[in-house]
N, C-alpha and C positions, 0 to 999 in steps of 0.2 A: 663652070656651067653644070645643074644639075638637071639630070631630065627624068621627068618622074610620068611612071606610064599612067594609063588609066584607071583607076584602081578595078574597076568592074573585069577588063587585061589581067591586070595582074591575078586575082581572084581565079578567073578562066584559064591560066596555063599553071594554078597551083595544084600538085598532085602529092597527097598526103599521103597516099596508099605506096606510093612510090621510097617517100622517107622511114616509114614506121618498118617497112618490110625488111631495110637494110642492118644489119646487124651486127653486134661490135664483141668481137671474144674476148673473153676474160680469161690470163690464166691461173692457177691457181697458186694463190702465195701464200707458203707455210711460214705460219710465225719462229720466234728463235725456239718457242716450249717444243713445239711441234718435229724442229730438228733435232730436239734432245730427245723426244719422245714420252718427257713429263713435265706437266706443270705442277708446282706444289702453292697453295694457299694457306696462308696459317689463318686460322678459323678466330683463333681468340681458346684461350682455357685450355690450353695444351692439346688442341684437337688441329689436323693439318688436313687439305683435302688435298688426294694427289691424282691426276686427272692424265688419264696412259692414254695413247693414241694409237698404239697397238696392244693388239689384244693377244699376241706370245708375251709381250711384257707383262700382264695384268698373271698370266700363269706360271710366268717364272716366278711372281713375288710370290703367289700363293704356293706353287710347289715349293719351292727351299726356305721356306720361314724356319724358324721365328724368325724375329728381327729385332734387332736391337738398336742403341746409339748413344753413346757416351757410356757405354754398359748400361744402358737403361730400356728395358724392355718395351718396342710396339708394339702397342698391340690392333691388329687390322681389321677393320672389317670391310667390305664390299658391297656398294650400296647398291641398293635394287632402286627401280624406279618408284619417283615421288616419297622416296624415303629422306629423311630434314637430318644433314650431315651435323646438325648440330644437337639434337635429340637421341639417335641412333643410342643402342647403350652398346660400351666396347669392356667385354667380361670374357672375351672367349680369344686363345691365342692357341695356332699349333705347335707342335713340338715331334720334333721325331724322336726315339728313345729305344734305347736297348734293354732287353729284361734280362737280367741273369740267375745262372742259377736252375733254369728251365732244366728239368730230367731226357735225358737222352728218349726220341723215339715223341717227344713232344714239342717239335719244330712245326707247326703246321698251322694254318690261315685262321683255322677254328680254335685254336687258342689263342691265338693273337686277337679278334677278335673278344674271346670273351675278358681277357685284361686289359684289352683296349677299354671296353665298355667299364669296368670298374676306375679306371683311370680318369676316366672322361666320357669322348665319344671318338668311337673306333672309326680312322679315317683308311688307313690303307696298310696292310702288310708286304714287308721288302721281302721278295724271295728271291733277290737275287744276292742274298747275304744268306745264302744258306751255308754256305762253307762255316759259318760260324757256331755250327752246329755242334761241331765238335768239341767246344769251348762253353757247351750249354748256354748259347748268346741268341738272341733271336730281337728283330729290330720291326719296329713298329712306328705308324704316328697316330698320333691321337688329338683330341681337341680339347685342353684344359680348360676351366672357371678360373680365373688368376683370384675370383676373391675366395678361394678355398686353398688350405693348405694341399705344396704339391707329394703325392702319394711316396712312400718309401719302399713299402712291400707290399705282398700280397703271401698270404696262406694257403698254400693247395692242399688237398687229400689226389692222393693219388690211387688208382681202382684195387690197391692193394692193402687199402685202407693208411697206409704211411704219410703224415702228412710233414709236410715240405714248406719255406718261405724260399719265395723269388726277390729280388728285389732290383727295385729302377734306378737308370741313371738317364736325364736328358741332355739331349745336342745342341751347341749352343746357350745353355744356360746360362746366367748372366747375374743380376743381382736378384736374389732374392732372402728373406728376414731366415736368420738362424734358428731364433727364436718361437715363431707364429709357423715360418714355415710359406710364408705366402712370398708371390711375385711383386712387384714394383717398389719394393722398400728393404733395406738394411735393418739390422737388428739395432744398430744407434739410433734409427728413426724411428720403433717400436714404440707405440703413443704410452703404453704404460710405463716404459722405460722411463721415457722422456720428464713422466714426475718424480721417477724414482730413480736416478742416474746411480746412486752407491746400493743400492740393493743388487744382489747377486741372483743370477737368472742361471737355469741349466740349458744349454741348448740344445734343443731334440733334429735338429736338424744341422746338417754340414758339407763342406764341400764335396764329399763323397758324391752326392746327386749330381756332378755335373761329369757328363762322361768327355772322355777326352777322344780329340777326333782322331790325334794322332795314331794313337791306338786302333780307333778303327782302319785306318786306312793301312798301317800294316797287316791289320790282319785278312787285307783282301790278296790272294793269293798271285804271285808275282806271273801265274800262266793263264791267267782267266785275260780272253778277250775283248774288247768292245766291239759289241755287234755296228761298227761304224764305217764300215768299208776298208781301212787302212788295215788291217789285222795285225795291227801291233797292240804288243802288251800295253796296259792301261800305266803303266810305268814309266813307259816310253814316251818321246815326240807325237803327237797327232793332231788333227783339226779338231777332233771331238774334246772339249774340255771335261777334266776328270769331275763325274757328278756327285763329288762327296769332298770338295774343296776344303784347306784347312783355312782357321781363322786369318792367316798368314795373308794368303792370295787374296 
């Protein structure tokens, strides 16, 4: 038996305001990128978009660049709004780098600075690598053109009129042409080489530019602390990881 009311009834005890008003929670479901905290897209044409969902991640990558992968240099850039990841031009890569050679009594912001600025563009001075002062070492980063050969030296005058060359090594360095001097290619992929394979080439450039991290991290002094609560030597056990990690870790 089916007993069917009257519709004009049914209509009279329908209360819509009653249904619309009730409401259903949604919780929020993070995808598997979201747990990782990155997604990567490969774009096409060797271009990758990597899409962070936290924004300490987005500042670690930029703090401790370069970056590299198979030894072949990334090079990053960070896109601004309505900017086409596929147009973007990617010509600029940081580097942090040691000068040596620096004269005693010339460890300071404003020099670092002004051979940041000849290098590239001057991003930030370490002073807390002063200790290496004594070693005439002084550490910088800077923001290089990969399509220009990477700098070797620089010429100072000094206020005593004696002039002086410094000369760079970069952290992290990776492949770069012996021959041209530039980033993203080996001196056997050098395109002049390439037609002249038994022609002999002099190389103005060499592994020298690549500074060695090991080195650095000995020369940080086995009594200097991390401002991290635990007040153990930076040598030791701690929660704080050491901020100048070798390629190793």
């Amino acid at each position: 038996i089916i007993v069917v009311k009257n519709i004009e009834d049914s209509i009279a005890d329908l209360s819509l305001e009653y249904d619309e008003d009730e409401t259903i929670q949604f919780e929020a479901e993070s995808s598997e990128s979201e747990a990782l905290g990155v997604s990567i897209l490969n774009l096409g044409n060797e271009r990758f978009l990597f899409q962070f969902y936290f924004e300490v991640d987005v500042d670690k990558v930029e703090k401790n660049g370069s970056w590299n992968f198979n030894s072949h240099l990334l090079v990053l850039h960070r896109l601004k709004e309505e900017e086409d990841p596929l147009s973007v031009q990617l010509n600029w890569v940081d580097f942090w780098m040691l000068i040596h050679d620096l004269p005693l009594g010339f460890m300071s912001e404003a020099v670092a600075r002004q051979l940041g600025s000849f290098i590239g563009v001057f991003l930030e001075y370490d002073a807390s690598m002063t200790q290496l002062g004594y070693k005439r070492i002084m550490r910088l980063k800077g923001r290089i053109d990969v399509r220009k050969p990477l700098k070797k030296k620089k010429k100072l005058t000094l206020p005593n009129g004696e002039s002086i060359y410094v000369r760079f090594e970069y952290e992290k360095l990776t492949l770069f042409c012996f021959l041209c001097g530039k980033l993203r290619h080996g001196e056997t992929f050098y395109p002049i080489r390439a037609h002249n394979p038994l022609q002999e080439y002099v190389f103005h450039w060499d592994i020298s530019l690549r500074a060695q991290l090991r080195k650095i991290l000995a020369w940080k002094s086995r009594w200097l602390v991390e401002d991290d609560g635990c007040g153990t030597s930076i040598y030791e056990n701690c929660n704080t990881p050491n901020p100048y990690p070798s390629s190793e870790q």
